[in-house]
C-alpha positions as CSV (number, residue, x, y, z in Angstrom):
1,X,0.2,-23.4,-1.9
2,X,-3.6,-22.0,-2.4
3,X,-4.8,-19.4,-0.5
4,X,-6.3,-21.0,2.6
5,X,-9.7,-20.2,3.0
6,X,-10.4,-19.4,-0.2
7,X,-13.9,-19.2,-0.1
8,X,-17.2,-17.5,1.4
9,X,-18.0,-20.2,4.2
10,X,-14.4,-20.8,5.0
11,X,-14.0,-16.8,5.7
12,X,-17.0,-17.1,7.8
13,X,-15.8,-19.9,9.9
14,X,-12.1,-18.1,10.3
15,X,-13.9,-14.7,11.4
16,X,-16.4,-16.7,13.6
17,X,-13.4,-18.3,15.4
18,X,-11.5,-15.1,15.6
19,X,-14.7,-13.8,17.8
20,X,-12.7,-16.0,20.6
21,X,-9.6,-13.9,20.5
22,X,-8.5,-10.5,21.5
23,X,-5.4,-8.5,22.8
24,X,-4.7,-6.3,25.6
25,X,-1.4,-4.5,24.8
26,X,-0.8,-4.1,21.4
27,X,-1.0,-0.8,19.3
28,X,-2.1,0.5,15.8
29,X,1.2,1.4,14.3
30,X,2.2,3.8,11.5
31,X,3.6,2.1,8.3
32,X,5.3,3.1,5.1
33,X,2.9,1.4,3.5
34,X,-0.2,2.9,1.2
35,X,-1.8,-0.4,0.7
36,X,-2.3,-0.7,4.7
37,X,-1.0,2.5,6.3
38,X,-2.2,2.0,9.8
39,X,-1.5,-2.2,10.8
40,X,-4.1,-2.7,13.3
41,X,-3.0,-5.2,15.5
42,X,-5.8,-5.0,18.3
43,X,-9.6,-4.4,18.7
44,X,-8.2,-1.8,21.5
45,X,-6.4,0.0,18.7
46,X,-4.0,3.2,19.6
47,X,-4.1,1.8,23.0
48,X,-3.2,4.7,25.1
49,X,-6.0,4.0,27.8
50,X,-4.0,3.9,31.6
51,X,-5.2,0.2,33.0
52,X,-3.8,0.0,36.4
53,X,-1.7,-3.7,37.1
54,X,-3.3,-4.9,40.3
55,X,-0.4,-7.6,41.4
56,X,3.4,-7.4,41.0
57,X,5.8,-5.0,40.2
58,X,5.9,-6.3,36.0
59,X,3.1,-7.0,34.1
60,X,3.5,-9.5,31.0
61,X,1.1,-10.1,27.7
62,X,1.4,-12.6,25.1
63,X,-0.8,-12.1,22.4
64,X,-2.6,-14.3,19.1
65,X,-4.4,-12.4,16.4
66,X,-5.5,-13.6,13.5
67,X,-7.1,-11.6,10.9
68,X,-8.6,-11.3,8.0
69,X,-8.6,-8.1,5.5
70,X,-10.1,-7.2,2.1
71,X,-10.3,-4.0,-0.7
72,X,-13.4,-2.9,-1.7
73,X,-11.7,-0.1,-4.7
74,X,-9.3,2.6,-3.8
75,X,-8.9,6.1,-3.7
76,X,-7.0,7.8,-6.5
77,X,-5.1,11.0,-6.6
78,X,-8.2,13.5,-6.4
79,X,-10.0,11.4,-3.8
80,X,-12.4,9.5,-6.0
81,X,-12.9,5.6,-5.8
82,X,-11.4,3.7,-8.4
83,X,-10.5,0.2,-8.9
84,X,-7.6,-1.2,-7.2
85,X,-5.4,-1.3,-9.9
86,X,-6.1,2.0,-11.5
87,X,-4.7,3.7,-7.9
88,X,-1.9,5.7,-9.3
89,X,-4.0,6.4,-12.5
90,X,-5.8,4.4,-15.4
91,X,-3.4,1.9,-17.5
92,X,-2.0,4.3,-20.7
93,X,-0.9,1.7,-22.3
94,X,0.2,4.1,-25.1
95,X,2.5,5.5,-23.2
96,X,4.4,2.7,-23.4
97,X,5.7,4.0,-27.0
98,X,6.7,7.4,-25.1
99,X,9.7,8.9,-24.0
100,X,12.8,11.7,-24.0
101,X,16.2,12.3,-24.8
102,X,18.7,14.6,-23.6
103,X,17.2,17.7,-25.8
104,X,14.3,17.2,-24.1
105,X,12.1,15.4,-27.1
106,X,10.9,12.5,-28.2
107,X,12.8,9.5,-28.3
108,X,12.5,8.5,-31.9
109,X,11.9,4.7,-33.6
110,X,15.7,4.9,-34.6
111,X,18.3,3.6,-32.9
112,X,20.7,5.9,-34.0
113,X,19.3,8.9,-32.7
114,X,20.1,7.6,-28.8
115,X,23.8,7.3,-27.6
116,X,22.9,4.4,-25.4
117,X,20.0,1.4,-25.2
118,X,17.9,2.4,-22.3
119,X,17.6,-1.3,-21.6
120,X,18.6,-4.5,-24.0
121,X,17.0,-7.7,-25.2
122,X,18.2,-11.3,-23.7
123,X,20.9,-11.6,-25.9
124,X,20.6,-8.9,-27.7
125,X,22.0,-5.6,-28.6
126,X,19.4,-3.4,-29.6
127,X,17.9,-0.2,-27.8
128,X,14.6,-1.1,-26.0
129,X,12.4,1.5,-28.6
130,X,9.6,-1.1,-30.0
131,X,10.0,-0.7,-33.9
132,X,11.1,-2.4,-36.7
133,X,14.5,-2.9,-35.5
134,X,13.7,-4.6,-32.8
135,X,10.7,-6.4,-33.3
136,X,12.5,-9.8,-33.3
137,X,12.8,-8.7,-29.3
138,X,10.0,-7.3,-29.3
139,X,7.0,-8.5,-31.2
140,X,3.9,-7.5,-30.2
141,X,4.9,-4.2,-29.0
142,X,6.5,-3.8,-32.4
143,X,3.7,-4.7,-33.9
144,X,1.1,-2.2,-31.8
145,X,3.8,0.4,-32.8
146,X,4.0,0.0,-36.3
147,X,0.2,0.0,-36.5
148,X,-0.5,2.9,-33.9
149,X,1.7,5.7,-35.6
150,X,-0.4,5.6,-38.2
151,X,2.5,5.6,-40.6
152,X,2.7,3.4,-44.1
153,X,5.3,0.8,-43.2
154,X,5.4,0.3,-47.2
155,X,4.0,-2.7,-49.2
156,X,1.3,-5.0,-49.1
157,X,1.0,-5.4,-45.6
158,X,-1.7,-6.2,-43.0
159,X,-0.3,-2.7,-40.8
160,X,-0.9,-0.6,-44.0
161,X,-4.5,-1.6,-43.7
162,X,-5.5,0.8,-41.1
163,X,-7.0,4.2,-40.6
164,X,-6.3,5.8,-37.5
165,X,-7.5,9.5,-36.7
166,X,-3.9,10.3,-34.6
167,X,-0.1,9.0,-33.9
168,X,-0.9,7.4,-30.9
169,X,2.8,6.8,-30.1
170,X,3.7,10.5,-29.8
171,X,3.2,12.4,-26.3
172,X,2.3,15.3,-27.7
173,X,-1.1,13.7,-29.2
174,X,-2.0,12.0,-25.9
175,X,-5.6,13.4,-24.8
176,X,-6.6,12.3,-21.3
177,X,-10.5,12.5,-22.0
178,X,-10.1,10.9,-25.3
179,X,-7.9,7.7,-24.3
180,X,-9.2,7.3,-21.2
181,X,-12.3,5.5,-23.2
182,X,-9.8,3.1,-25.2
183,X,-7.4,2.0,-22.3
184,X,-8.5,-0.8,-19.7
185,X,-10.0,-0.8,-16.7
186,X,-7.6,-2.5,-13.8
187,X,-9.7,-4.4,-11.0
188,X,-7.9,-6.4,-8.0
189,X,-9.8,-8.2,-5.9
190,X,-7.0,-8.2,-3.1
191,X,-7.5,-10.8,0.3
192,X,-5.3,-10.5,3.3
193,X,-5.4,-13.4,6.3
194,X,-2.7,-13.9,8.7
195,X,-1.2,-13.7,12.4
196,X,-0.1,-11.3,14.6
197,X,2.1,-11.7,17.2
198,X,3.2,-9.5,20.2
199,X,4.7,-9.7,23.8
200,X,4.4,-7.0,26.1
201,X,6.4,-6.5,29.2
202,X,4.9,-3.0,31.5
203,X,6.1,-2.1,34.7
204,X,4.0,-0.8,37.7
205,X,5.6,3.1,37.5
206,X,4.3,3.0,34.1
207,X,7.2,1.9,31.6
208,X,6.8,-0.7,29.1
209,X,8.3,-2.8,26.3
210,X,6.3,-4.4,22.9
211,X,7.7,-6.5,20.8
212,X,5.0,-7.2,18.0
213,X,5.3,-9.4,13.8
214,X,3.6,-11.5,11.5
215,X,2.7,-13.7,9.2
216,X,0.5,-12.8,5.8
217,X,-1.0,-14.6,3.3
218,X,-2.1,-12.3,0.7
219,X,-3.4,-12.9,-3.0
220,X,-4.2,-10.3,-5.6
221,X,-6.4,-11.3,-8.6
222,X,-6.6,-8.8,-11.5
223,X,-8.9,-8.3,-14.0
224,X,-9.3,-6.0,-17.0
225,X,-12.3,-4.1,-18.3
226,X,-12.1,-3.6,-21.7
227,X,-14.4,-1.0,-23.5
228,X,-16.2,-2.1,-26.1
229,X,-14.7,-1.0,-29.6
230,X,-18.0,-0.4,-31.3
231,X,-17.5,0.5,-34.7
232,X,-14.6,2.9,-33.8
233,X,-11.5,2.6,-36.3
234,X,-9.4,3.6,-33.2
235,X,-10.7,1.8,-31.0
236,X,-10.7,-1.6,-33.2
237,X,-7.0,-1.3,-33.5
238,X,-5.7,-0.4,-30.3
239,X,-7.8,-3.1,-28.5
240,X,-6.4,-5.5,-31.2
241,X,-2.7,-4.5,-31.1
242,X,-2.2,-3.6,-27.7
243,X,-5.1,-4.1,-25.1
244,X,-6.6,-7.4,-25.6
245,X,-5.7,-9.1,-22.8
246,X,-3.7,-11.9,-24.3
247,X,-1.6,-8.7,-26.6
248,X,-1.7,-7.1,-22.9
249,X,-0.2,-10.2,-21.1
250,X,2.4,-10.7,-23.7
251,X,3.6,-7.4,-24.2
252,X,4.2,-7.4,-20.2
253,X,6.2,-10.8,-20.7
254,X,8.6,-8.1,-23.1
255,X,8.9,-5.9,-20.9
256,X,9.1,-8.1,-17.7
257,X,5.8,-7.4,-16.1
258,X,4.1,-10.1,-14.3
259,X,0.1,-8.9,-14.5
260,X,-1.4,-12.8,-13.8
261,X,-2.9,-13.4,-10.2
262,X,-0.4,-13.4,-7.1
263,X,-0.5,-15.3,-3.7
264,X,2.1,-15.3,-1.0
265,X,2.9,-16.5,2.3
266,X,5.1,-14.0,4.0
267,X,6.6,-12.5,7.5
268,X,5.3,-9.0,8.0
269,X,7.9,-6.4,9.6
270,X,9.0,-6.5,12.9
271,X,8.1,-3.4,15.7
272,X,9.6,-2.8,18.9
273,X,8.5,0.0,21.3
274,X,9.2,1.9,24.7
275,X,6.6,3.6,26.2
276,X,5.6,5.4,29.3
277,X,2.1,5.6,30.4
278,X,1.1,6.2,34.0
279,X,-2.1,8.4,35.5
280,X,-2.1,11.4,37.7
281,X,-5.1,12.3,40.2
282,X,-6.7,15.5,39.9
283,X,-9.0,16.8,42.8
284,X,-12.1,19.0,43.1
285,X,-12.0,22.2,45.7
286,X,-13.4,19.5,48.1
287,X,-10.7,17.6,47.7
288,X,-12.4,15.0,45.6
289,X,-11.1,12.3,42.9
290,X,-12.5,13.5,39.9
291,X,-10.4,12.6,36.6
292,X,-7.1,10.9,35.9
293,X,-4.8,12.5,33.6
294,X,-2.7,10.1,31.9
295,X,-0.3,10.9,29.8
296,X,1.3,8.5,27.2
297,X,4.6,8.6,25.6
298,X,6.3,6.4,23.0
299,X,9.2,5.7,20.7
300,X,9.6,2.7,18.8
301,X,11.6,1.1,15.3
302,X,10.5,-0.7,12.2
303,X,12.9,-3.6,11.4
304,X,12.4,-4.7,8.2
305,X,11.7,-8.7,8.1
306,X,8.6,-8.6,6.1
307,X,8.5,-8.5,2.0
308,X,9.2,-5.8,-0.2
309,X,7.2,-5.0,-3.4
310,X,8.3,-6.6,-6.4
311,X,8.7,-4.0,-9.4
312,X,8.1,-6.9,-11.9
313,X,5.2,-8.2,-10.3
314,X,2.4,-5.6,-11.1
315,X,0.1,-6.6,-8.0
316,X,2.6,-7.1,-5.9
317,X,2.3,-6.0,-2.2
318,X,4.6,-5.1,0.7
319,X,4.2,-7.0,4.0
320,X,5.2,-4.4,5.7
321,X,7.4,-0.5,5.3
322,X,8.9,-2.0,2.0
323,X,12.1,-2.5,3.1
324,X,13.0,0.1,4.9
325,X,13.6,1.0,9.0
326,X,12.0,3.5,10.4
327,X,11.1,4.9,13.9
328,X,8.5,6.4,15.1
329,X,7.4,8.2,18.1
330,X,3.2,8.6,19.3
331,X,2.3,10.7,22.6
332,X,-1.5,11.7,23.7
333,X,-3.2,13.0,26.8
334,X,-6.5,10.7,28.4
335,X,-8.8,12.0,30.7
336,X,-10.1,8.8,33.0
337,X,-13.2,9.3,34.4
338,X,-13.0,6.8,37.3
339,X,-15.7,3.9,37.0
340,X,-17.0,5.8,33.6
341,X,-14.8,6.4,30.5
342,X,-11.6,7.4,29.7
343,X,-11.4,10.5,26.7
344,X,-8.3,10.9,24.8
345,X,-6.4,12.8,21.6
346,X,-2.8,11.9,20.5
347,X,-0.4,11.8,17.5
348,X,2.1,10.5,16.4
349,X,5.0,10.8,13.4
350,X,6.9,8.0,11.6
351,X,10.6,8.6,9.4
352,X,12.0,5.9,7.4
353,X,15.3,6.3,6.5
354,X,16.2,6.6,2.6
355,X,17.9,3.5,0.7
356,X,19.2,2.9,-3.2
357,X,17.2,0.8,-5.4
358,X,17.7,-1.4,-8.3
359,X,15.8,-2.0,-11.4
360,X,12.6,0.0,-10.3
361,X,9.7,1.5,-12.6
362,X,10.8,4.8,-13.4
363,X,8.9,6.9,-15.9
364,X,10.2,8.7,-18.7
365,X,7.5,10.7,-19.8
366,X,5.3,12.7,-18.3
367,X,1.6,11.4,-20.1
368,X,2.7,7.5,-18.2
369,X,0.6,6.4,-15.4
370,X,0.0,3.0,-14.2
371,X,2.5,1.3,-16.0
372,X,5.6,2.0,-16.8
373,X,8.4,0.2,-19.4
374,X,11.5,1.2,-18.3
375,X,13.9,0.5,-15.0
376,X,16.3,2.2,-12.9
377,X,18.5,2.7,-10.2
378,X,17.0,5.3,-7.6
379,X,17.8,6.6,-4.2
380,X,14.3,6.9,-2.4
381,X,14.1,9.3,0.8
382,X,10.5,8.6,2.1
383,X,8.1,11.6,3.0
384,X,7.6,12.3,7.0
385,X,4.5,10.0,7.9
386,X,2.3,11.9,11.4
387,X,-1.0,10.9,12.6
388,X,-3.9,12.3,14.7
389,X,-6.3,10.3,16.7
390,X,-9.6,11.4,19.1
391,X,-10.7,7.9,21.1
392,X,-13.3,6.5,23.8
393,X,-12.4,3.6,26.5
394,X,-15.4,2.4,28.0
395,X,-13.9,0.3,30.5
396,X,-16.7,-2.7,31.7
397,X,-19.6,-1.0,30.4
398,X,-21.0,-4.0,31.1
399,X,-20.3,-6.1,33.7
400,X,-16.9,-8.0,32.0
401,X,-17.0,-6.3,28.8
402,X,-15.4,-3.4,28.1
403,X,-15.2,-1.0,24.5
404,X,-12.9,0.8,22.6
405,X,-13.1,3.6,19.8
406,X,-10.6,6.0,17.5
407,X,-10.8,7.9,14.7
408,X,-7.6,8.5,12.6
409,X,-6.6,10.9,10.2
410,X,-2.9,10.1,9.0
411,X,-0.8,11.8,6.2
412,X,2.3,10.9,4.2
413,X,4.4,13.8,2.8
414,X,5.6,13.0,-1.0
415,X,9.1,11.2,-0.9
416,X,12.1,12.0,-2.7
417,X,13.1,10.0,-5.5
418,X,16.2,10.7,-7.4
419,X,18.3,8.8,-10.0
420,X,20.9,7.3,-8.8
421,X,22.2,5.3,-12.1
422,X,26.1,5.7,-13.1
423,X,25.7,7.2,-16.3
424,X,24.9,10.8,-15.4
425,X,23.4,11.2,-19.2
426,X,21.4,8.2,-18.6
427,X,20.0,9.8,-15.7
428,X,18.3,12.5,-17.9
429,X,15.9,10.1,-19.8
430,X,13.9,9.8,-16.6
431,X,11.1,12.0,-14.6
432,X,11.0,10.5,-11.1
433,X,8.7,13.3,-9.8
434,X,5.8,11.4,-12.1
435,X,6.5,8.5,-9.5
436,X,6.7,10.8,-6.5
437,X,3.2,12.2,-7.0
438,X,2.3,8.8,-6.6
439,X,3.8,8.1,-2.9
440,X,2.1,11.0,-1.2
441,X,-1.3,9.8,0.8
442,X,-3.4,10.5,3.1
443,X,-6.7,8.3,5.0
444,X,-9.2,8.9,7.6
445,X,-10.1,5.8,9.8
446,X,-12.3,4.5,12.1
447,X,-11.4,1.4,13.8
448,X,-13.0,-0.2,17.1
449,X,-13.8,-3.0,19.0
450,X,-15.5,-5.0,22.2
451,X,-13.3,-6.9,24.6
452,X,-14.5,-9.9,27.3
453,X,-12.7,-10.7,30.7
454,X,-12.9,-14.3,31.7
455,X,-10.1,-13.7,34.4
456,X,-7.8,-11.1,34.6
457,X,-5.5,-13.7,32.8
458,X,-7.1,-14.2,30.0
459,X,-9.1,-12.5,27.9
460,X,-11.1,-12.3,24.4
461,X,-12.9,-10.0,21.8
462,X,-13.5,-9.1,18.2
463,X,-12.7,-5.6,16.6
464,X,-13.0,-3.9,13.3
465,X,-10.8,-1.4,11.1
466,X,-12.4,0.2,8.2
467,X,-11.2,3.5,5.7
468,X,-13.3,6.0,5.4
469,X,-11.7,8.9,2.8
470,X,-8.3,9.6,1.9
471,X,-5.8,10.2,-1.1
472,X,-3.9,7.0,-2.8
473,X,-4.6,4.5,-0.7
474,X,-6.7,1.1,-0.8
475,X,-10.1,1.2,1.1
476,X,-9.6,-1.8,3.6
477,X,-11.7,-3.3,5.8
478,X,-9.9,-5.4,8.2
479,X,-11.6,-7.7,11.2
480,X,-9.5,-9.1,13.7
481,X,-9.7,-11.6,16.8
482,X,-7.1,-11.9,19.3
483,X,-6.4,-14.0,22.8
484,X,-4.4,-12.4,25.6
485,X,-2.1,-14.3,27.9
486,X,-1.8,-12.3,30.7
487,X,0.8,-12.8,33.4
């Protein structure tokens, strides 16, 4: 199925429509999720505002929102923008060729020098090291190997014909400042649209019930910046051998990597949330209403019914924490000045609960980043997520309109990843603290939005997320519509 509006005017007419729709009790929620760590699911965002129900003792919301999000770059380890798919570092496609064995050096071209294949062909039998051996299963990454060690195969062929300055295959020659200018450049132009729903039940002493999902349709379109080879020996041959794009698409097929363009239509993960929110008056010496304090408490779960990333799909994203449940629990203090604004700070922490993988991307060198060959069995403990947020309710600001500001600041702590496969020797070819730097992020966002009363029963608006720094994470830009059912 294509990506439904696929192009500029169709966009325009889905975010002109959205302008008809907003939501009344549904909250920005903490994920376990870099590409989108904070799912905004209303223009009123965190949502912690007292509104007082004026009939009945239970209060009931049903609520449409479609969105629409795209990445404009990311933010890479050290807080600089980078392309999209040069997050977790650029592509070393040499590092590949690297690796470790129980001593603690290299893994070597021979097969005999390993006890064990790290991984085998279809049908094969032969350790996963690209060299002669096993260039029947391996080809092209054969081939970049025997031409990138810059060692005579012997005889009169075309991979003798080469002058290369270094081994590129080896670890120990791997020079961050010098590759960097031979290795690609990984761009991802990365569209989200899709539907969230939520029903909301609050009483009239201040307790309430949220049940909120969706549905995503997401595509990610890569493409690869080469740099130009000049008249650079080095260059010349590694672009050749291993970073064209066609050597770089089927060296990926070897090793099981999908790098093409990817769309999906998916559920996102399911939240459900108790909360308490009620507002206290708080007199002057005259006796006078001046401010409502209104406390807000919260504790909620993460069911996982959404998609989890595909380690064989290279731009494959999450529709929600990944996989994995998780609670959370959020609690602020407002300040409500009566027929002006309502002030407020809050937090809030999120823990997902740790689960054993199959067949993920593990490296087994320290110099990979971006991509890595081999797979594994892990056991993944995720980092504590916690959040802080300073907001403004403007509350009919004018006459049926009313506003709504935060500011975030959320951090991820690094998770725990340890190997989990059933040969404990086996275990020792990997470094999963190379992927763990990678799952440890932070992101500052501002998020907003202006809502429109037609009746107490129904009502509309149009509100905004954007990023604004952080630490390994995707710098979205969301816009979102909803319309509220109220009851």
């Amino acid at each position: 199925m294509k990506f439904f509006f696929s192009n500029f005017f169709s966009k325009l007419l889905f975010i002109s429509l959205s302008i008809v729709f907003v939501p009344e009790f549904v909250y920005s929620t903490l994920m376990y999720n870099q590409y989108d760590p904070f799912a905004y699911h209303t223009i009123q965002g965190t949502n912690k505002y007292y509104k007082k129900i004026e009939s009945g003792s239970i209060e009931a919301g049903l609520h449409i929102s479609p969105f629409y999000q795209t990445t404009s770059h990311a933010r890479n380890k050290e807080g600089e923008k980078t392309p999209e798919g040069d997050i977790f570092g650029w592509w070393n496609m040499a590092g590949l060729f690297y690796g470790r064995n129980n001593a603690q050096t290299l893994i070597s071209a021979s097969p005999s020098s390993k006890p064990f294949a790290l991984a085998q062909a279809a049908g094969g039998d032969q350790p996963y090291i690209p060299d002669a051996t096993t260039q029947g299963y391996y080809p092209r990454l054969s081939d970049a190997w025997r031409v990138l060690d810059d060692q005579s195969e012997g005889g009169a062929t075309d991979f003798d014909l080469k002058t290369i300055s270094i081994d590129y295959t080896k670890s120990e020659n791997f020079d961050e400042t010098v590759f960097k200018t031979k290795m690609p450049t990984t761009y991802v132009d990365t569209e989200k649209m899709g539907i969230r729903l939520e029903l909301n039940f609050v009483s009239k002493i201040g307790l309430g019930l949220n049940i909120k999902t969706g549905l995503v349709d997401y595509r990610t379109t890569p493409s690869f910046y080469l740099p130009t080879p000049g008249e650079d020996v080095d260059k010349i041959y590694i672009q050749k051998y291993l970073t064209k794009y066609e050597k770089m698409d089927a060296i990926c097929k070897e090793l099981g990597l999908d790098i093409a363009q990817r769309q999906e239509i998916n559920l996102e993960d399911t939240f459900v949330q108790l909360y308490y929110r009620d507002a206290f008056k708080l007199m002057d010496r005259d006796d006078e209403h001046v401010v409502n304090l209104v406390p807000y408490l919260a504790v909620g779960a993460w069911l996982p019914t959404g998609k989890e990333k595909n380690p064989d799909v290279a731009f494959s994203l999450p529709t929600g924490n990944n996989g994995f449940w998780g609670i959370t629990a959020d609690g602020s203090i407002n300040f409500d000045i009566p027929d002006a604004v309502q002030l407020g700070v809050g937090g809030g922490f999120a823990h997902f609960f740790k689960r054993t993988l199959n067949n993920q991307r593990i490296a087994n060198d320290k110099n990979q980043q971006g991509i890595f060959p081999w797979k594994a069995r892990v056991t993944i403990d995720p980092g504590i997520t916690w959040y802080f947020n300073a907001s403004v309710y403007a509350p009919y600001f004018i006459d049926d309109f009313s506003a709504y500001l935060d500011v975030i600041y959320l951090k991820h702590h690094r998770d725990e990843i340890k190997m989990n496969e059933s040969d404990s020797s086996r275990n020792a070819y990997f470094l999963p603290e190379v992927n763990e730097k990678n799952a440890e992020w932070r992101s500052t966002m501002f998020q907003g939005g202006v809502n429109y009363e037609f009746t107490p029963g129904l009502q509309v608006g149009l509100g905004f997320q954007t990023h604004m720094n952080g630490r390994l994470v995707y710098r979205n830009t969301t816009i979102m519509g909803t319309i509220s059912f109220i009851f």
